[in-house]
Each structure stands twice: as C-alpha cells, then as structure tokens.
MOPAC internal coordinates of N, CA, C and O (Angstrom, degrees):
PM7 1SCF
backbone

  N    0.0000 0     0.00 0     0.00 0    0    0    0
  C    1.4471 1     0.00 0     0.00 0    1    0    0
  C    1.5237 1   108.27 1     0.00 0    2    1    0
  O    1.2310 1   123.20 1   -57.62 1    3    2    1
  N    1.4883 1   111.48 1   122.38 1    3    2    1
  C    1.7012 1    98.40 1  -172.77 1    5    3    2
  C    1.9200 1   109.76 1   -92.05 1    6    5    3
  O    1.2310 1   128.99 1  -158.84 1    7    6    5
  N    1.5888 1   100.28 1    21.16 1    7    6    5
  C    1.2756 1    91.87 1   158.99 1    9    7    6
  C    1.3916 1   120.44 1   -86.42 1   10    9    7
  O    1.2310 1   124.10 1   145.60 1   11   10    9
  N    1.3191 1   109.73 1   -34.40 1   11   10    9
  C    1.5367 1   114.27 1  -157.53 1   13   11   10
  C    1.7196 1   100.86 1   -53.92 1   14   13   11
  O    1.2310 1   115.54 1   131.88 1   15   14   13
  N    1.7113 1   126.07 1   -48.12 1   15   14   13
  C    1.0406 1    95.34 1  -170.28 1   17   15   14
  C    1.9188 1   129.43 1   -61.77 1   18   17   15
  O    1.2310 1   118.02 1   166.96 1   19   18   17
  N    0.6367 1   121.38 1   -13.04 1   19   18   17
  C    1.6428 1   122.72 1  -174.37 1   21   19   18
  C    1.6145 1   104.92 1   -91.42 1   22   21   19
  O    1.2310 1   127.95 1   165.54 1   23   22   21
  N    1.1203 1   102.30 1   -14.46 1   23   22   21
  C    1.8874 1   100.67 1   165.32 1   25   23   22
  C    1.2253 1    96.86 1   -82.42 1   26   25   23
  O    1.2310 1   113.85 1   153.09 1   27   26   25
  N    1.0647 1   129.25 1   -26.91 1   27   26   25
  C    1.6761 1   116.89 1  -154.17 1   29   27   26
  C    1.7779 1   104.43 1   -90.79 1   30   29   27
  O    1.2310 1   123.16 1   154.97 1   31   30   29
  N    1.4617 1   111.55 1   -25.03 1   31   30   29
  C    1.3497 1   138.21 1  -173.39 1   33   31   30
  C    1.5137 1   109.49 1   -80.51 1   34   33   31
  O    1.2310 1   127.80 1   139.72 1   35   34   33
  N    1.7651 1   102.59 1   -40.28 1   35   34   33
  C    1.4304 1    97.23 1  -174.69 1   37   35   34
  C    1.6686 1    99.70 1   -91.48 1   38   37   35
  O    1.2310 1   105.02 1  -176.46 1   39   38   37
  N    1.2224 1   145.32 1     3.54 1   39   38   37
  C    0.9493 1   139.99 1   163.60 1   41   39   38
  C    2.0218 1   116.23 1   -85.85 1   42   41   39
  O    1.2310 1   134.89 1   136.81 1   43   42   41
  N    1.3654 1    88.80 1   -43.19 1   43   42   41
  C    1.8250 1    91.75 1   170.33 1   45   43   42
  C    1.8396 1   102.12 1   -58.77 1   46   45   43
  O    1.2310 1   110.75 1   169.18 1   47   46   45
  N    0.6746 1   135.00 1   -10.82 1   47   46   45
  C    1.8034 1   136.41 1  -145.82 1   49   47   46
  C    2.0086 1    74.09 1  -113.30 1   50   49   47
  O    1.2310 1   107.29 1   143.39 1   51   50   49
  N    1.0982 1   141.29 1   -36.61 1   51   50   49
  C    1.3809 1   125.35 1  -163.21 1   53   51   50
  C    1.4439 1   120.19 1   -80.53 1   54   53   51
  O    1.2310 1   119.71 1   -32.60 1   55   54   53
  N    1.5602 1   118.17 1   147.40 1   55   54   53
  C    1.6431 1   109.45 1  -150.23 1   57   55   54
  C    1.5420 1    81.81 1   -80.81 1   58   57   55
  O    1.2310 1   123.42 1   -28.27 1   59   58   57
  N    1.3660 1   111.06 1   151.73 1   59   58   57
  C    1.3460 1   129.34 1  -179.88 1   61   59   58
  C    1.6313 1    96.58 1   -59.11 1   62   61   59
  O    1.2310 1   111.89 1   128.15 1   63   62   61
  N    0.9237 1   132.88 1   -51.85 1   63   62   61
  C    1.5527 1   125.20 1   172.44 1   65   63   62
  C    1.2261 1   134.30 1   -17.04 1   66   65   63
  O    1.2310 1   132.06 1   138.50 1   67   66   65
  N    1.5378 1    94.32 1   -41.50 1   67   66   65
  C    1.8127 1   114.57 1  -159.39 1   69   67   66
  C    1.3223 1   104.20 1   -96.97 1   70   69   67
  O    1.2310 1   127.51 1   -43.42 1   71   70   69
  N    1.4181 1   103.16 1   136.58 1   71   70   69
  C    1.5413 1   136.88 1  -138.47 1   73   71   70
  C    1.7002 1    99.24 1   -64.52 1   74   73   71
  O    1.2310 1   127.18 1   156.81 1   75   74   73
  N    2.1919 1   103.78 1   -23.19 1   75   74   73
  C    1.3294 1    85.52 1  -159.93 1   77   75   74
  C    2.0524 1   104.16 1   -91.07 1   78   77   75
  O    1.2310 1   128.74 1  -151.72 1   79   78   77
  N    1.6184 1   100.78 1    28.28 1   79   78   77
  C    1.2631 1    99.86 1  -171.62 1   81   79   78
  C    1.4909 1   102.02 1   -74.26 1   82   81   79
  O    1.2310 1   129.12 1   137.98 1   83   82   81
  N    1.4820 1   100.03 1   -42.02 1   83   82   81
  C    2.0692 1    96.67 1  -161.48 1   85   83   82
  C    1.6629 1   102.34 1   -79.32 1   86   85   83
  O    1.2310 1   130.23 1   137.54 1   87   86   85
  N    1.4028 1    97.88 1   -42.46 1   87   86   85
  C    1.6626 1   108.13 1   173.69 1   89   87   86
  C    1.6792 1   102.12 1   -37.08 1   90   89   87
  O    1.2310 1   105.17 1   132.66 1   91   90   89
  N    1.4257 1   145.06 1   -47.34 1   91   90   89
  C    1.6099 1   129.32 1  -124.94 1   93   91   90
  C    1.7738 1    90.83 1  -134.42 1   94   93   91
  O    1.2310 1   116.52 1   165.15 1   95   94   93
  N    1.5957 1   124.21 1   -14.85 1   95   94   93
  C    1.2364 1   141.80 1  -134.24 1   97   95   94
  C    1.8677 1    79.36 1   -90.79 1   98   97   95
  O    1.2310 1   112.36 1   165.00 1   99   98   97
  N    1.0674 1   132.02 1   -15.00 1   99   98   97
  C    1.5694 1   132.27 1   179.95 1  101   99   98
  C    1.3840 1   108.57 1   -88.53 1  102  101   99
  O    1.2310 1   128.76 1   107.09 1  103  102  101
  N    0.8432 1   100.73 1   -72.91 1  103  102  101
  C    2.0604 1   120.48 1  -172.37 1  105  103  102
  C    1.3024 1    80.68 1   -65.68 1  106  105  103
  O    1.2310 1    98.67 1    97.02 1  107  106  105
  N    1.6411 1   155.87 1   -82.98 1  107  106  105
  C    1.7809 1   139.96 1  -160.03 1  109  107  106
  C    1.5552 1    95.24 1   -50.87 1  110  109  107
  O    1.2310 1   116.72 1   115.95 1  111  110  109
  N    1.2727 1   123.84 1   -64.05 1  111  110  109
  C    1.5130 1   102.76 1  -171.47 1  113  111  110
  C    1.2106 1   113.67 1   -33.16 1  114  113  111
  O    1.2310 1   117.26 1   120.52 1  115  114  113
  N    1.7150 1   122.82 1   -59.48 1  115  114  113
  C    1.5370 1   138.31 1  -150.03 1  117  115  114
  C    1.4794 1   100.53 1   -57.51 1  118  117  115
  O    1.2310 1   122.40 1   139.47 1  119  118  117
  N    2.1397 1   113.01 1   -40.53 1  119  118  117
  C    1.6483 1   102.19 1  -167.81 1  121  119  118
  C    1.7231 1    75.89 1   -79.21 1  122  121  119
  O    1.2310 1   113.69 1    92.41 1  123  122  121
  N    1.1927 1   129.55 1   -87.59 1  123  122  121
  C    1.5947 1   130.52 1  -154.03 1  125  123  122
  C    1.8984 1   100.54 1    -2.23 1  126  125  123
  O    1.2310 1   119.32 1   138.03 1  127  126  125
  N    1.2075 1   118.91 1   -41.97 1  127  126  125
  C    1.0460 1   129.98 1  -141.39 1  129  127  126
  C    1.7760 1   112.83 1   -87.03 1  130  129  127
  O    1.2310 1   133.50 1   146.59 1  131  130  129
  N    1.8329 1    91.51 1   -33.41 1  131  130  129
  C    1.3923 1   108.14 1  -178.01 1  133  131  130
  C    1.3056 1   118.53 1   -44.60 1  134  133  131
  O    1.2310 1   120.47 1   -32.39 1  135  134  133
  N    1.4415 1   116.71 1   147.61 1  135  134  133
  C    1.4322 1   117.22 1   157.69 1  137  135  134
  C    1.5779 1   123.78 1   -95.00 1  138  137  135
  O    1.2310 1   127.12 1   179.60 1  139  138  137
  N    1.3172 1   103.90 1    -0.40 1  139  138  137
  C    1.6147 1   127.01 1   151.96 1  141  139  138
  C    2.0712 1    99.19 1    75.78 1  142  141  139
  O    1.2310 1   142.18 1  -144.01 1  143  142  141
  N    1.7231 1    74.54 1    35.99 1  143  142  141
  C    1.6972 1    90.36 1   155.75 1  145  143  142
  C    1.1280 1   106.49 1   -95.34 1  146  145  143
  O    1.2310 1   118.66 1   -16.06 1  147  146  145
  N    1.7612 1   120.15 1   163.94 1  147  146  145
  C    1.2072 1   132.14 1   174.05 1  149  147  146
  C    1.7877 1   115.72 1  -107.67 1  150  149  147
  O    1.2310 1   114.00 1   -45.11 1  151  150  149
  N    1.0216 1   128.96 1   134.89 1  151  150  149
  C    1.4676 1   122.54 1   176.06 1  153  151  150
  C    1.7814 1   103.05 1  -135.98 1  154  153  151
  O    1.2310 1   127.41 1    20.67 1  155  154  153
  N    1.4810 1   103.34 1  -159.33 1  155  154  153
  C    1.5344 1   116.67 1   169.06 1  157  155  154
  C    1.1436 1   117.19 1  -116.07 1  158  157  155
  O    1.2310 1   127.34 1   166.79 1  159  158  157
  N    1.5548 1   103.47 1   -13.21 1  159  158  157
  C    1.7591 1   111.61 1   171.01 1  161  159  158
  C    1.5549 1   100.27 1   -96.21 1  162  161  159
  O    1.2310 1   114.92 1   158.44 1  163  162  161
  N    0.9658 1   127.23 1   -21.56 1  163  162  161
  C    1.7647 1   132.20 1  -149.85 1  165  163  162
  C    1.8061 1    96.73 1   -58.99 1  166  165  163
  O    1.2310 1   122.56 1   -69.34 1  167  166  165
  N    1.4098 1   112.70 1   110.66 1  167  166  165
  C    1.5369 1   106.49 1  -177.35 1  169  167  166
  C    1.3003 1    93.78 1   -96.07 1  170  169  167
  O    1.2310 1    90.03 1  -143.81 1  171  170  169
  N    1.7078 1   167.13 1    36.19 1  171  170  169
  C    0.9541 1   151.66 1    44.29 1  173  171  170
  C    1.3358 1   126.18 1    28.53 1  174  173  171
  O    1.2310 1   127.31 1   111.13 1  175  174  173
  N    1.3097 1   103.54 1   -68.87 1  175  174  173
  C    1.4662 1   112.61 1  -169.69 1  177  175  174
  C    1.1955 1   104.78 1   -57.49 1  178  177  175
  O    1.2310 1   127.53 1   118.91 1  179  178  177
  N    1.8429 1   103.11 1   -61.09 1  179  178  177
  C    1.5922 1   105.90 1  -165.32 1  181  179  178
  C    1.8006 1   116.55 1   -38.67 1  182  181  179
  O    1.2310 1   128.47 1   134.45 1  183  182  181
  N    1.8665 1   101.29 1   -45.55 1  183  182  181
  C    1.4240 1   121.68 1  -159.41 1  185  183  182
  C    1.7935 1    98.79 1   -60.63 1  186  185  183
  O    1.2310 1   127.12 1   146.65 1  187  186  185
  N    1.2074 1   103.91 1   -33.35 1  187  186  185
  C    1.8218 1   107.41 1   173.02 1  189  187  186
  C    1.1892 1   121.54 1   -69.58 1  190  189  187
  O    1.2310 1   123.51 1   129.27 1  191  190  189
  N    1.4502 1   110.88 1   -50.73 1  191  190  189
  C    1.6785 1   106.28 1   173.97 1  193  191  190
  C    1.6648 1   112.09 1   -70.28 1  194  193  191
  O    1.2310 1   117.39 1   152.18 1  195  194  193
  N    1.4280 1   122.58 1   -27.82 1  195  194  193
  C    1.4053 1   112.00 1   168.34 1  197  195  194
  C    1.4876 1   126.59 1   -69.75 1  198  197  195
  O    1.2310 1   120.95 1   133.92 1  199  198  197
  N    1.3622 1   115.79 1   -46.08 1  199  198  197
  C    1.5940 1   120.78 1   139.59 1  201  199  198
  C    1.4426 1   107.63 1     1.80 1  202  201  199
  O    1.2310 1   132.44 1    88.88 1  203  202  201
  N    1.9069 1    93.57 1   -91.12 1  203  202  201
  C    1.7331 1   110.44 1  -159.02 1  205  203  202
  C    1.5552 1    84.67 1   -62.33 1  206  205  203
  O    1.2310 1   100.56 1    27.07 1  207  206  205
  N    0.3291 1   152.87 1  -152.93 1  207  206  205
  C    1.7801 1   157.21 1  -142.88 1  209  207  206
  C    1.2027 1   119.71 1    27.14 1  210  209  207
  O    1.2310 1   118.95 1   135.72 1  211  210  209
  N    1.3425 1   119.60 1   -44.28 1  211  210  209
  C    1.5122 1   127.66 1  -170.34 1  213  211  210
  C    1.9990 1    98.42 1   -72.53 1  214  213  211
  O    1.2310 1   132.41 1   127.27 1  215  214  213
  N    1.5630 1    93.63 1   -52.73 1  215  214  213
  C    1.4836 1    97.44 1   176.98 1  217  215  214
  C    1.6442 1   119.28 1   -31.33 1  218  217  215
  O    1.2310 1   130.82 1   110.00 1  219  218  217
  N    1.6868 1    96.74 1   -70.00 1  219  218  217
  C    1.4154 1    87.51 1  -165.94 1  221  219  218
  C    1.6892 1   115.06 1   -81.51 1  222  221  219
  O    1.2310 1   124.23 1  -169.87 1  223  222  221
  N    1.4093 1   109.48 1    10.13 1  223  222  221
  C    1.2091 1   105.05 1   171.45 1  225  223  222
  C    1.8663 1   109.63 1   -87.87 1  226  225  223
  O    1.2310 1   134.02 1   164.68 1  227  226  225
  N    1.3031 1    90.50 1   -15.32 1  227  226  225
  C    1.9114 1   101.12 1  -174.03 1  229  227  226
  C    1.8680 1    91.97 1   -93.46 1  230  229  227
  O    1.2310 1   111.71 1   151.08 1  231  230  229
  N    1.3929 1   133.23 1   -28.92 1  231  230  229
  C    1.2480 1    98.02 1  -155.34 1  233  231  230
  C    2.1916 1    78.79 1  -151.56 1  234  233  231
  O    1.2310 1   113.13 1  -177.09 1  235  234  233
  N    1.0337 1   130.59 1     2.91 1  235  234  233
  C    1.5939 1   128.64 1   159.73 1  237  235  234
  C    1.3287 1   104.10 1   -43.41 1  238  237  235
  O    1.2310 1   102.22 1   128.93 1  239  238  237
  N    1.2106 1   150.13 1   -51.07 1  239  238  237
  C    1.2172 1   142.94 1   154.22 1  241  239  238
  C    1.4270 1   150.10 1   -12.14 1  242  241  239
  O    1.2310 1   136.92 1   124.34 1  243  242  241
  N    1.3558 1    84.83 1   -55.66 1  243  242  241
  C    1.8877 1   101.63 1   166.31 1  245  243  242
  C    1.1759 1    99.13 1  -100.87 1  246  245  243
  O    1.2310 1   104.62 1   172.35 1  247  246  245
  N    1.3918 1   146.01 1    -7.65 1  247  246  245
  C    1.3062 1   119.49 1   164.94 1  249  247  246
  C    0.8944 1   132.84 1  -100.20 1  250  249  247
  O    1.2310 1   124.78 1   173.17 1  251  250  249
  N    1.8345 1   108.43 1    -6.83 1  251  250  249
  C    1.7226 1   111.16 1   138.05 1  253  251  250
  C    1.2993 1   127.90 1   -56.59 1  254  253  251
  O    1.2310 1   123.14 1   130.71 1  255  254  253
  N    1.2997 1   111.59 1   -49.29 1  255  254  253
  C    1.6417 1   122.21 1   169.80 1  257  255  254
  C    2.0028 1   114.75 1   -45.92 1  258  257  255
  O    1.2310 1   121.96 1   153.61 1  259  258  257
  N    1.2758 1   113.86 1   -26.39 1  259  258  257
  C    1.3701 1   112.40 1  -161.36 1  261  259  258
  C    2.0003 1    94.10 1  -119.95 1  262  261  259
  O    1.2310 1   125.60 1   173.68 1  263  262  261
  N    0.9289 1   106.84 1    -6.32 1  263  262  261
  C    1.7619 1   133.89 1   153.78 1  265  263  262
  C    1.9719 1    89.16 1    65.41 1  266  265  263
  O    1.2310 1   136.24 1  -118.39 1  267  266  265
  N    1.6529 1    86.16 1    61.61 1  267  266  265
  C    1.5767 1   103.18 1   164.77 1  269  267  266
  C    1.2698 1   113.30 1   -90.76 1  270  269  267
  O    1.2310 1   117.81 1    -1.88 1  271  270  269
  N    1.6222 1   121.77 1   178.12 1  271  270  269
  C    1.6744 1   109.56 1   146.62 1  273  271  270
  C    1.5538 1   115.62 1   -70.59 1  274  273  271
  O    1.2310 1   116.23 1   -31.29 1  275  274  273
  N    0.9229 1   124.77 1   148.71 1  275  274  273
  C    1.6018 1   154.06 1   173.68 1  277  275  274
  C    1.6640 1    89.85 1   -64.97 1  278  277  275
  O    1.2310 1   120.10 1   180.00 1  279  278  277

C-alpha cells in the first residue's frame, strides 16, 4: 500500500511526549508490521481500510476539486 509509508513517517516524526504516541503505538506497529496480506481476521487489514476511509472522507474533496485520484 503506498500509503502506509508516510503514516508510518508521520508518526515516527511525533515528539515522544504527545499523547497520540502511546494511543496509535498498537494499530502503527500492527500496519508497520503487515505483510500486506489480506484476510477476514487480518486486524491490519481492517486498520488500512479504516484509515483509507477516513482519508478520503477527510480530504476526497480537494482531490476531486484539484481532479486527483480520490
């Protein structure tokens, strides 16, 4: 998935302080971790397709507007 790396980057980039380190430090391990198989158990998987979802529901907008892919 060529999203995962820049999630994984913008989370290494956060000061260890900040709250969303311990909060996210499970679910980032789990994608970091993936072998970027798909299953029905795969809690990986789920955490990616819920991800991509949030995205284009947070930013599908302007990249219709700027006539990107979604």
């Amino acid at each position: 998935m060529l999203l995962l790396p820049p999630l994984l980057k913008a989370y290494d980039g956060l000061a260890r302080v900040d709250p969303l380190v311990s909060s996210l430090r499970e679910p980032i391990g789990r994608c970091a971790n993936w072998d970027r198989r798909t299953s029905a158990d795969s809690v990986a998987t789920a955490l990616a397709i819920f991800w991509g979802n949030a995205l284009v529901d947070l930013k599908g907008a302007q990249a219709r507007e700027a006539d990107e892919p979604v």
